[in-house]
C-alpha positions as CSV (number, residue, x, y, z in Angstrom):
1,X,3.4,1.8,-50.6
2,X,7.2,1.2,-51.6
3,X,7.5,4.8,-52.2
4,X,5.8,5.5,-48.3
5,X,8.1,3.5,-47.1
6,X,10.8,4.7,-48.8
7,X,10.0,8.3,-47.8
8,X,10.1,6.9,-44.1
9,X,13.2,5.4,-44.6
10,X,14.6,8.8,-45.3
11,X,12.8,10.9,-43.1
12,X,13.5,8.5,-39.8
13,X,17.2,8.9,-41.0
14,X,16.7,12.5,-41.0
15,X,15.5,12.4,-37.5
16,X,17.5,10.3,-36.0
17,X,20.3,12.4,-37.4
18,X,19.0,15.4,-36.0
19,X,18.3,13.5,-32.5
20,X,21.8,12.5,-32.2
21,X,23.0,16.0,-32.6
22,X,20.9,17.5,-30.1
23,X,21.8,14.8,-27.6
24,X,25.3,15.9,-28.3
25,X,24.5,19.4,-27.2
26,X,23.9,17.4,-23.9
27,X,27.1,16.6,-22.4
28,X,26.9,17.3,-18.7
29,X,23.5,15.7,-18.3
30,X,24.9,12.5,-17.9
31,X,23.0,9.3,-17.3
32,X,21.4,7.4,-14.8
33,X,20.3,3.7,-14.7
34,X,16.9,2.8,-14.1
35,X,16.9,1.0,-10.5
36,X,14.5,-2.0,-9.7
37,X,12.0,-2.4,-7.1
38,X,14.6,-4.8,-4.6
39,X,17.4,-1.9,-5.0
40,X,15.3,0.9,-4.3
41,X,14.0,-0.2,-1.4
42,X,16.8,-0.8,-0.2
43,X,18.2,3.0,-0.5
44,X,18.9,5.4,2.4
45,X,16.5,8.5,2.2
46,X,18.8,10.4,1.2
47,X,20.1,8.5,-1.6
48,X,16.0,8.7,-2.7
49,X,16.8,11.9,-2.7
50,X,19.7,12.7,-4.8
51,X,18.0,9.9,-7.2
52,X,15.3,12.2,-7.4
53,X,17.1,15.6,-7.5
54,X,19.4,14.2,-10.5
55,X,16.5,13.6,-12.7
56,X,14.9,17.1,-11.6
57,X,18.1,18.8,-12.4
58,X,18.6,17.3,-15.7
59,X,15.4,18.4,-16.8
60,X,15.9,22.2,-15.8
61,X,19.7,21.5,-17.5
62,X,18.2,19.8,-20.9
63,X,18.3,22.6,-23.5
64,X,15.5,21.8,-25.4
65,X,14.6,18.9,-24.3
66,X,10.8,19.3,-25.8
67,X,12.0,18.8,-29.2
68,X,14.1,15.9,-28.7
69,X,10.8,14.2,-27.0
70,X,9.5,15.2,-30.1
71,X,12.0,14.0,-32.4
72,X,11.3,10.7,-30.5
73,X,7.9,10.5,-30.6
74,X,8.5,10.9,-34.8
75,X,10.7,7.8,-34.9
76,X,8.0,6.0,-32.9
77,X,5.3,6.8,-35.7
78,X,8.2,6.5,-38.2
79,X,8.7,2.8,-36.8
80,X,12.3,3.7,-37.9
81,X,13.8,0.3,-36.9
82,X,17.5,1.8,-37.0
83,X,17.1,3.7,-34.0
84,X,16.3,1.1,-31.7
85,X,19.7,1.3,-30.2
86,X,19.4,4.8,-29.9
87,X,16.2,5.0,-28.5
88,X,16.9,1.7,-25.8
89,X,19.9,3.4,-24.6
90,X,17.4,6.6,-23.9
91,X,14.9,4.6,-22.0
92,X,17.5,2.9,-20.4
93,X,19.7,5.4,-19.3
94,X,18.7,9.4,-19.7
95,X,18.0,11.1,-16.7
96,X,15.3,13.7,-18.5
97,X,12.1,12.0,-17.4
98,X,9.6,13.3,-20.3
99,X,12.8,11.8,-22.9
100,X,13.1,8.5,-21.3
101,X,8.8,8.2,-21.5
102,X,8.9,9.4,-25.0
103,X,11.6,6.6,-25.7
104,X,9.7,3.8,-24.1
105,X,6.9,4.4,-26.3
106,X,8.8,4.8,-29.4
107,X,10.2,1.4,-29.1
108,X,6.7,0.2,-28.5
109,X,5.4,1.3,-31.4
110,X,8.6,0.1,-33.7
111,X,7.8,-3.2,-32.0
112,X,11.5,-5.1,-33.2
113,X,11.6,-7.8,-30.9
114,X,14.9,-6.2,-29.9
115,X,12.9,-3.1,-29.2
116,X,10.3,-5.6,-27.3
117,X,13.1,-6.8,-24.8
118,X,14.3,-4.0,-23.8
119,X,10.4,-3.2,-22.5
120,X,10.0,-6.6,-21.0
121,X,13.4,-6.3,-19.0
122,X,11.6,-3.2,-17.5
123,X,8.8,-5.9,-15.1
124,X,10.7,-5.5,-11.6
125,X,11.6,-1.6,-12.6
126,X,10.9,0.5,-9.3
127,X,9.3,2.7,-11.6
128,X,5.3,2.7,-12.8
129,X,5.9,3.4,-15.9
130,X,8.4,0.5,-16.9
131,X,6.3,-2.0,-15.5
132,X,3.2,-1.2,-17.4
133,X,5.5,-1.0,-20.4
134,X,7.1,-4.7,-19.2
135,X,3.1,-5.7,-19.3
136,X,1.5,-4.1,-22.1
137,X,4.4,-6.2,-24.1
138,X,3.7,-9.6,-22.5
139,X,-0.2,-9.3,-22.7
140,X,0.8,-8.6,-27.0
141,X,3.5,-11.5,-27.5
142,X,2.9,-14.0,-29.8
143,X,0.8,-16.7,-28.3
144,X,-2.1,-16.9,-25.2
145,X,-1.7,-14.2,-22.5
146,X,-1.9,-17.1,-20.1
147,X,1.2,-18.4,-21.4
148,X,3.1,-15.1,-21.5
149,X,1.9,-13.6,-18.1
150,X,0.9,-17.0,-16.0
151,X,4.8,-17.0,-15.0
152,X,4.2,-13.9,-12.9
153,X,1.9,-16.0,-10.3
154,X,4.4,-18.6,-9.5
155,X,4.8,-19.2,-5.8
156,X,8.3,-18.1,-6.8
157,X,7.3,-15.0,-8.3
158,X,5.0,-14.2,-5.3
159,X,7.4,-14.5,-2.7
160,X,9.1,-11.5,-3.7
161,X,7.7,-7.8,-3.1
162,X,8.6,-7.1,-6.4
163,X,7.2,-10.5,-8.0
164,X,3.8,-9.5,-5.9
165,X,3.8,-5.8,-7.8
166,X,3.6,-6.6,-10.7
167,X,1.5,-9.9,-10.3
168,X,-1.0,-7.1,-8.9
169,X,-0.4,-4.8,-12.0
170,X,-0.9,-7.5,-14.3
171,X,-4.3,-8.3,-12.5
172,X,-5.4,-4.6,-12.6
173,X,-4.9,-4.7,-16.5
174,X,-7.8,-7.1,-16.6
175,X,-10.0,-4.5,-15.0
176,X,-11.4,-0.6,-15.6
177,X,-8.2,2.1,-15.6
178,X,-10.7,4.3,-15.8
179,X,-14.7,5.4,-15.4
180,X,-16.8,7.6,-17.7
181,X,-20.5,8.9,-18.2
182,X,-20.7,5.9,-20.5
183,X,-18.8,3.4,-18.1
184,X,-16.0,1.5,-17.5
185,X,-13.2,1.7,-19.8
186,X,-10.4,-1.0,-20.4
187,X,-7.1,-1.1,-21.8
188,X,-8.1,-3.0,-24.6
189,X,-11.0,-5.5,-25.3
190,X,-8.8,-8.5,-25.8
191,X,-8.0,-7.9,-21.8
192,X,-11.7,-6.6,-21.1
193,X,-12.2,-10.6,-22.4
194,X,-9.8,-12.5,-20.9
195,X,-11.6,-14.2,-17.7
196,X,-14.7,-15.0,-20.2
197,X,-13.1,-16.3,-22.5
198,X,-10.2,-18.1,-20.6
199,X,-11.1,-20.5,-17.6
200,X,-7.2,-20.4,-16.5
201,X,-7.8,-16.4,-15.8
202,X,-11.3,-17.1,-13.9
203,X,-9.7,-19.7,-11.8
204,X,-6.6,-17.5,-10.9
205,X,-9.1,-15.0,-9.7
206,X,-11.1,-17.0,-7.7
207,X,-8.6,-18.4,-6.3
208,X,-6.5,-15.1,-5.4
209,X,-9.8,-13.0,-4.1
210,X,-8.3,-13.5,0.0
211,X,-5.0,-12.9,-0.8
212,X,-3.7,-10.6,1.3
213,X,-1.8,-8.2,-1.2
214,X,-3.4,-9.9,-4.3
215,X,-6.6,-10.0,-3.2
216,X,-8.1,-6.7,-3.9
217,X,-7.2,-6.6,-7.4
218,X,-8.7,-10.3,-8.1
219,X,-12.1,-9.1,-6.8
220,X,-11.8,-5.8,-9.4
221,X,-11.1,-8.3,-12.3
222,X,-14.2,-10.5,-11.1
223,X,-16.4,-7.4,-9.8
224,X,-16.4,-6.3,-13.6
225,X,-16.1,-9.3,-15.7
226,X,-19.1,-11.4,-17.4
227,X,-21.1,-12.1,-14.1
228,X,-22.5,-15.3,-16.2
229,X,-19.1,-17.0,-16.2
230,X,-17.7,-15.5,-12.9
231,X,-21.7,-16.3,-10.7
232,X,-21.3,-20.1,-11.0
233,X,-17.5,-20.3,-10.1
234,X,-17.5,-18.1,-7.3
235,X,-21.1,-19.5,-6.1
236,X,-18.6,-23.0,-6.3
237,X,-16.2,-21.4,-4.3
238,X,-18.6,-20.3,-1.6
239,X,-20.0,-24.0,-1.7
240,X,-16.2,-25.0,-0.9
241,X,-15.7,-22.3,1.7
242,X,-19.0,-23.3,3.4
243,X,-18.1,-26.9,3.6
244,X,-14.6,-26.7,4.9
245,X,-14.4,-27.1,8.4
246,X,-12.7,-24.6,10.8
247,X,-8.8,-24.8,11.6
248,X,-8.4,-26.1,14.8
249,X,-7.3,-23.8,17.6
250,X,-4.0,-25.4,18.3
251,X,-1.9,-26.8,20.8
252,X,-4.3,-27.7,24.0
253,X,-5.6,-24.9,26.6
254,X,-6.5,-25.5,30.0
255,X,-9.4,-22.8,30.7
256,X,-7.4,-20.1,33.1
257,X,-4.3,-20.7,31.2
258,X,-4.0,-17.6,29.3
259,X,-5.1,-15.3,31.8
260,X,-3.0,-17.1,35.0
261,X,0.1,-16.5,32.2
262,X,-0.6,-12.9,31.8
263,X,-1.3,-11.6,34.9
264,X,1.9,-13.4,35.7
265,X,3.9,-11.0,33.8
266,X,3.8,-13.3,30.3
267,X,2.2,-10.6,28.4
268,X,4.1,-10.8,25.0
269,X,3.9,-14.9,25.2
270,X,0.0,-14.7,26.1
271,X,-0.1,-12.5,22.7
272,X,1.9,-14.4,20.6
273,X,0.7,-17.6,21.4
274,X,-2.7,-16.0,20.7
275,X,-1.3,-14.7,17.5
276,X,-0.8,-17.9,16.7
277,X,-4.3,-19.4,16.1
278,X,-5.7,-18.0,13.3
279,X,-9.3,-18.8,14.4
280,X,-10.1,-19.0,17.6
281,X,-12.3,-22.1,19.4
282,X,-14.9,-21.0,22.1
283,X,-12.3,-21.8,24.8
284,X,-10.0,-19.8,22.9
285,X,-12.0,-16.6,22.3
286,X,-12.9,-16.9,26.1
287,X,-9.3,-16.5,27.4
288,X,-8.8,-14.4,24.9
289,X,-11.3,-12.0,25.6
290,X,-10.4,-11.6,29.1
291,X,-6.8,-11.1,28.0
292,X,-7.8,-8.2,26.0
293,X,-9.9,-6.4,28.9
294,X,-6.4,-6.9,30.8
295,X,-3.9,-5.6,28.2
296,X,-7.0,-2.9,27.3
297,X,-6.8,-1.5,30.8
298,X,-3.0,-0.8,31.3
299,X,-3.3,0.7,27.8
300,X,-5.8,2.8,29.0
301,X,-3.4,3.9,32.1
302,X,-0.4,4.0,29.5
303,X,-2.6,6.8,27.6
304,X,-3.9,8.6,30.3
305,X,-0.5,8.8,32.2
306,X,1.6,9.6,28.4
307,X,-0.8,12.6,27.4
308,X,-0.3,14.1,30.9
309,X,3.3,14.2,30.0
310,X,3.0,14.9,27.1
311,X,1.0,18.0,27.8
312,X,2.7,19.0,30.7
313,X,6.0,18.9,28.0
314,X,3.7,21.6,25.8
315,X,2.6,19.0,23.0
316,X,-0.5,21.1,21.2
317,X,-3.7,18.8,22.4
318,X,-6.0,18.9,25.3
319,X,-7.0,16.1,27.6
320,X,-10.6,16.1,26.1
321,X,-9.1,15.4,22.4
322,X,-6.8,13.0,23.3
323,X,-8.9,11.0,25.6
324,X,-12.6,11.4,25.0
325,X,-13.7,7.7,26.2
326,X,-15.6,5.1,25.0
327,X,-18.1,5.7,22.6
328,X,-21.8,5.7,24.5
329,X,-23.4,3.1,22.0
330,X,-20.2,1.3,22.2
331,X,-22.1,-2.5,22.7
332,X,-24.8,-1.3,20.1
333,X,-22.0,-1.0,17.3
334,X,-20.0,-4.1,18.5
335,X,-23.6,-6.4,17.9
336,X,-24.8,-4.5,14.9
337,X,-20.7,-5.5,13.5
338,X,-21.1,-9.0,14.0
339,X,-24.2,-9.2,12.8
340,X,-23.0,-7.7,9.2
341,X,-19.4,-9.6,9.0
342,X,-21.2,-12.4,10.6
343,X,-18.4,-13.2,12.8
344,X,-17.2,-11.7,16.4
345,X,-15.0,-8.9,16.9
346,X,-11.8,-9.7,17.2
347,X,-10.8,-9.6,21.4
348,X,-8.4,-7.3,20.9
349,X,-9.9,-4.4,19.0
350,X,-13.6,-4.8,20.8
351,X,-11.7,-4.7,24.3
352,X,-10.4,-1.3,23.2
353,X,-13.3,0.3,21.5
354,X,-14.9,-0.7,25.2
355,X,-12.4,0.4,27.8
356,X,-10.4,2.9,25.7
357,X,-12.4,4.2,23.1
358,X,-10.1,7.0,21.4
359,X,-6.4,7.6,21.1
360,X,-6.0,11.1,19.7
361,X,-2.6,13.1,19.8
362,X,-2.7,14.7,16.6
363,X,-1.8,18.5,16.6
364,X,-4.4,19.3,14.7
365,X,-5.0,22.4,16.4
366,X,-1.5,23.9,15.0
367,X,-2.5,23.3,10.9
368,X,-3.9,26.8,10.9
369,X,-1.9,28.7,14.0
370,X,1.7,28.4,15.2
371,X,3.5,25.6,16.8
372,X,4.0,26.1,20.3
373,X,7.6,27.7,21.0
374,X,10.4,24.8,22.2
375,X,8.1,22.1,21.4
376,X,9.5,20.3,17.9
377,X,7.1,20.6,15.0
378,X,8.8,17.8,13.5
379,X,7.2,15.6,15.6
380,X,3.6,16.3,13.7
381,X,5.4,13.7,10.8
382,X,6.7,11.4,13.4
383,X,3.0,9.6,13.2
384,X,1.4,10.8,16.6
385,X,-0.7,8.2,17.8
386,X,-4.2,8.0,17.2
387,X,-7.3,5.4,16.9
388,X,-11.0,6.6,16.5
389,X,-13.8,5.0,18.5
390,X,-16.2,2.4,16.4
391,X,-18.9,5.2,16.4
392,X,-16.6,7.6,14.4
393,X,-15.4,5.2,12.3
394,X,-19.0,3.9,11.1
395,X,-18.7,5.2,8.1
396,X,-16.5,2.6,7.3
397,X,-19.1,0.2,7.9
398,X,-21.7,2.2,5.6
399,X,-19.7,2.6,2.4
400,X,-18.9,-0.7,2.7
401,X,-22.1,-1.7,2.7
402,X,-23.4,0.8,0.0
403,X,-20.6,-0.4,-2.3
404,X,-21.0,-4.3,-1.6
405,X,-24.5,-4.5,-1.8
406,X,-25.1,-5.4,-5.3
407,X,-22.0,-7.8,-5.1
408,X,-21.5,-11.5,-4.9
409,X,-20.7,-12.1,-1.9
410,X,-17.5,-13.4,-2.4
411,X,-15.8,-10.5,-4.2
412,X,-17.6,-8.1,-1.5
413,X,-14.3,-8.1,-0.1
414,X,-13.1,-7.6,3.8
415,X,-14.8,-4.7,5.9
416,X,-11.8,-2.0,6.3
417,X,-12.8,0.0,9.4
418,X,-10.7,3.2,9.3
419,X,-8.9,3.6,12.9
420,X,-6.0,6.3,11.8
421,X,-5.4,9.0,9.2
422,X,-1.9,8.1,7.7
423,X,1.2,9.4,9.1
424,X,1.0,12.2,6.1
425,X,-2.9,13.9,6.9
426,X,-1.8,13.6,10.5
427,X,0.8,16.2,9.7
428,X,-2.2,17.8,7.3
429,X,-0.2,17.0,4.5
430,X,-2.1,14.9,1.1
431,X,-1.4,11.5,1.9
432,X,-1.9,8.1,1.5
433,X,-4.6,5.4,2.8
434,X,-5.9,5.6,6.1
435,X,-4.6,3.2,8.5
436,X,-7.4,0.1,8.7
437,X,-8.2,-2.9,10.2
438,X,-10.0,-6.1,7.9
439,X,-13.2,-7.7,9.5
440,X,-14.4,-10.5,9.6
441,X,-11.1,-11.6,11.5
442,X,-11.5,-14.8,13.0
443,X,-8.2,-14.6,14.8
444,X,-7.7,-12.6,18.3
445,X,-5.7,-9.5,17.3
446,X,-5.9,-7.7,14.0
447,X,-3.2,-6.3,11.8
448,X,-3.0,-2.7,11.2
449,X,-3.2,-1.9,7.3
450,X,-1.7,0.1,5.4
451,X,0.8,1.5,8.5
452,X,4.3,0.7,7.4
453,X,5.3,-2.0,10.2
454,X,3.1,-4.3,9.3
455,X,2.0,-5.1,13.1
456,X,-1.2,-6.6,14.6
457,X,-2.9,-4.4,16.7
458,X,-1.4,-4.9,20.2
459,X,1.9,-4.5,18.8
460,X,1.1,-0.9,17.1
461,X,0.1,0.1,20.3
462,X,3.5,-1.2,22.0
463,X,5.6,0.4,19.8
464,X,3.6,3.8,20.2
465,X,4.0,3.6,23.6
466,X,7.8,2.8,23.3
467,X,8.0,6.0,20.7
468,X,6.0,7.8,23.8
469,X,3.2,8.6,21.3
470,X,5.0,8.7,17.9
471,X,5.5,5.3,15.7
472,X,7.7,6.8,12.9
473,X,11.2,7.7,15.1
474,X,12.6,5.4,13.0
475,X,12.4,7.4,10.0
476,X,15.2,10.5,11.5
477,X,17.1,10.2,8.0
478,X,14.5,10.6,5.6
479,X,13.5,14.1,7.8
480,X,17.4,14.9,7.4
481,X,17.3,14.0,3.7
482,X,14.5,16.8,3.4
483,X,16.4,19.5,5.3
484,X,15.8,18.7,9.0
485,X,19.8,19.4,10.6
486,X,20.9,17.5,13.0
487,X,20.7,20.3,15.6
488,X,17.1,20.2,15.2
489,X,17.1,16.3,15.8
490,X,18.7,16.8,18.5
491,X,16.6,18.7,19.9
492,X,13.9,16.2,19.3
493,X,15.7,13.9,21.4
494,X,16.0,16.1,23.9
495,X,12.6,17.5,24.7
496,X,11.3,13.5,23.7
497,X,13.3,12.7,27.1
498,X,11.8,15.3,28.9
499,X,8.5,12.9,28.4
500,X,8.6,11.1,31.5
501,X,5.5,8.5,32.3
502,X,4.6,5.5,33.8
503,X,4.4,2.8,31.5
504,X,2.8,-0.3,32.2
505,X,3.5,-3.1,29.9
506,X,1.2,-5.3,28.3
């Protein structure tokens, strides 16, 4: 064994000798710092960009970069302790993407605990990667997992957007990363084992599964773990839920209140006040109610009068996409709904499902043929406004009850009805998540999920109507980071203020 590790010794010297020679063969690649999740999101599309360009371009200008990933991946398996600096200092700092990987697992596997910290600095990176390294440390430090990862789930911790990541990526350690023939497969069994045989990691979980960023994850860690020790806490936790009894409305209404308000011009203080009550009485769901079939209307006479215009302006859709109508078994969704969430429709959203129906002005016509002369095609990644009737987006309803129906009912998890591609499939380019509402919603107006805002559902349709059809105007650097000139955009604006309508607020 001395003479093994002897023979390492001198052949992680030899590496590491060789390494540092080929990184001197490296001089204008320079460096570049890793960037954590609060700076990055607060960088300009174009400095994205150049961020992401510099570590592209150091790749193509990395001479041999292969065999220096190599070389690193030797000192890893080497667990040459000497070039810890060496290799922190490459996951720290080099630009060359497969390098800085290779480095990060190196130190892993050399495992100092100076080699450990420089892993578990990487928690708020901005970058996947970094975290999971961050995590796979802390779940293997001396002691209880509870006591080296609880920290993460601190109100503190959670306030944050990145304390909230990588709470979420420290939750989906504890379930399947992947799925085979043979089943689910976990990271490790020690984490396939950790609600089971920890009640602190249970509790979290119940107690997490209607979070609203969290919550998904804690329902994946209970969905697969032990249903013998999850069944009797979460049947607990219904017990609790059952018992508690409902928030009151709010402040006092006076039946007519709402409604006198809105038709007297108070349409944003009707809605927010609604907004306000997060589950609405009978008197409140009454005025609610007919304050949606108001607001619903003068959207309807928004849409109709904005795809004229829009049309007339040579936009690529016809009056039958964009406006079909109400679904025809409209009422017979809306009941069969709240009989499965077992809880009304939310005013708002069942108000425009029955006056409206569909909102379509997506060029889809134009994926396969040219865009229409003088009309900008940038516009197709500007988000054009859609939302689907209840009928086309039942299939929402039916996976949802295929993949919940073996479930406990309290990790089925909300209903997410589809209403919207994402701004990306719009444009008929791979995207993200479609944009969703969450049922049962005992409030009067939904938020939109997974739609960048982060508005309820009367407000997405305000600000579409602002944008005169498109919700992403906001985003004119990003298009100019990828190319779009600024004769282009102004061109946008001009043929956008050739869109003339009558809009009706609501």
């Amino acid at each position: 064994m001395a003479g093994d590790a002897g023979g390492d010794e001198i052949g992680g010297a030899r590496v590491l000798e060789s390494l540092l020679e080929a990184l001197g063969r490296w001089p204008d690649v320079g460096s570049q710092a890793r960037v954590s999740i609060e700076r990055w999101s607060s960088l300009t599309a174009g400095e994205v960009k150049a961020y992401q360009d510099k570590g592209i371009s150091a790749v193509r200008g990395a001479a041999g970069w292969q065999s220096v990933a190599d070389q690193v991946r030797e000192l890893g398996q080497l667990r040459y302790e000497p070039a810890v600096p060496t290799l922190i200092g490459l996951w720290e700092e080099c630009p060359v993407n497969p390098v800085a990987v290779a480095a990060a697992h190196a130190l892993f596997g050399i495992g100092t605990a100076e080699a450990r910290d420089a892993l578990r600095h990487g928690i708020h990176d901005h970058d996947h990667l970094a975290r999971f390294m961050a995590l796979k440390v802390m779940f293997t430090d001396d002691g209880t997992a509870w006591d080296n990862v609880a920290h993460l789930f601190s109100d503190e911790c959670l306030a944050t957007t990145a304390g909230l990541t990588a709470a979420a990526e420290a939750l989906g350690l504890l379930s399947p990363w992947s799925f085979t023939r043979s089943g689910p497969e976990w990271h490790s069994e020690q984490l396939r084992d950790l609600v089971s045989q920890d009640h602190r990691w249970l509790d979290l979980c119940v107690g997490l599964r209607d979070h609203e960023v969290l919550g998904h994850q804690a329902r994946q860690v209970l969905r697969y773990a032990d249903p013998a020790v999850t069944g009797p806490a979460l049947d607990a936790a219904r017990a609790v839920r059952a018992a508690q009894t409902r928030t009151p409305a709010g402040r006092h209404l006076r039946r007519g209140d709402l409604v006198a308000r809105y038709l007297d011009g108070d349409h944003r203080g009707v809605w927010r006040d609604l907004g306000a009550i997060a589950h609405l009485d009978d008197l409140w769901r009454a005025e609610a109610e007919q304050v949606a079939v108001l607001t619903m209307d003068r959207v309807r006479r928004n849409a109709s009068s904005l795809t004229a215009a829009l049309i007339a302006c040579g936009w690529p859709v016809s009056n039958e996409q964009a406006l079909p109508g109400p679904a025809a078994d409209v009422e017979d969704r809306l009941r069969q709904l709240e009989q499965i969430t077992g809880s009304a429709v939310p005013p708002a959203l069942a108000a425009y499902w029955r006056i409206v129906g569909t909102i379509d002005l997506v060029p889809r016509g134009t994926w396969d043929a040219p865009f229409p002369p003088g009309v900008p095609e940038q516009l197709t990644v500007a988000d054009p406004l859609e939302i689907i009737d209840l009928s086309t987006a039942w299939f929402s309803v039916e996976e949802w009850q295929e993949e919940s129906a073996e479930l406990h009912p309290e990790i089925a998890g909300p209903l997410e009805i589809t209403i919207a591609a994402d701004y990306l499939h719009k444009a008929n380019i791979s995207g993200g998540a479609p944009y969703s509402v969450w049922l049962p919603h005992a409030g009067a107006d939904p938020l939109v999920r997974d739609e960048e805002h982060c508005l309820t559902f009367t407000d997405y349709l305000r600000r579409a109507f602002a944008g005169k059809g498109f919700l992403r105007l906001d985003q004119q650097d990003e298009w100019v980071a990828h190319g779009v000139t600024r004769d282009q955009l102004a061109e946008l604006t001009g043929w956008l203020a050739n869109v003339e309508y009558e809009h009706l607020d609501f």
